[in-house]
C-alpha positions in Angstrom: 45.9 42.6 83.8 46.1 39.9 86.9 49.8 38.9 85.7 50.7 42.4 85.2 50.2 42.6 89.1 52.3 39.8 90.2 55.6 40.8 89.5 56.4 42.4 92.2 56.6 39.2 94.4 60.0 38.0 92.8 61.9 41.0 92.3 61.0 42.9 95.7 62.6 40.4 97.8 65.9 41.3 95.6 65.6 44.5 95.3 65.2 44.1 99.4 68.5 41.7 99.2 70.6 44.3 97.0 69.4 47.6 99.3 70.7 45.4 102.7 73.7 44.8 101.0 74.1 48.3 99.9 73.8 49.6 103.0 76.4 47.0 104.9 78.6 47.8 102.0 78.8 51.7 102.9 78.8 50.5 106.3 81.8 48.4 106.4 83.3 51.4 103.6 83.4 53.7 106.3 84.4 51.5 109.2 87.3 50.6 107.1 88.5 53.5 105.5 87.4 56.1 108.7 87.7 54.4 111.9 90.2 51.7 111.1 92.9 54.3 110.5 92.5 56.0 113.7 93.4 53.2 115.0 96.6 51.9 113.4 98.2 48.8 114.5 101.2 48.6 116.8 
């Protein structure tokens, strides 16, 4: 039962790492493909 407990102390700080990313992913997504356009280069 104790070990059954601990394994949340390895994978949380990637499933932390992965969300983040996920996140600045749709982030720079939208920047990209949204805002980036509006503003074409001359």
């Amino acid at each position: 039962m104790l070990a059954a407990q601990e394994w949340h102390f390895w994978i949380a700080p990637l499933l932390t790492a992965g969300g983040v990313g996920l996140v600045l992913a749709t982030l720079v997504g939208y920047f990209v493909k949204v805002v980036l356009p509006r503003y074409q280069r001359r």
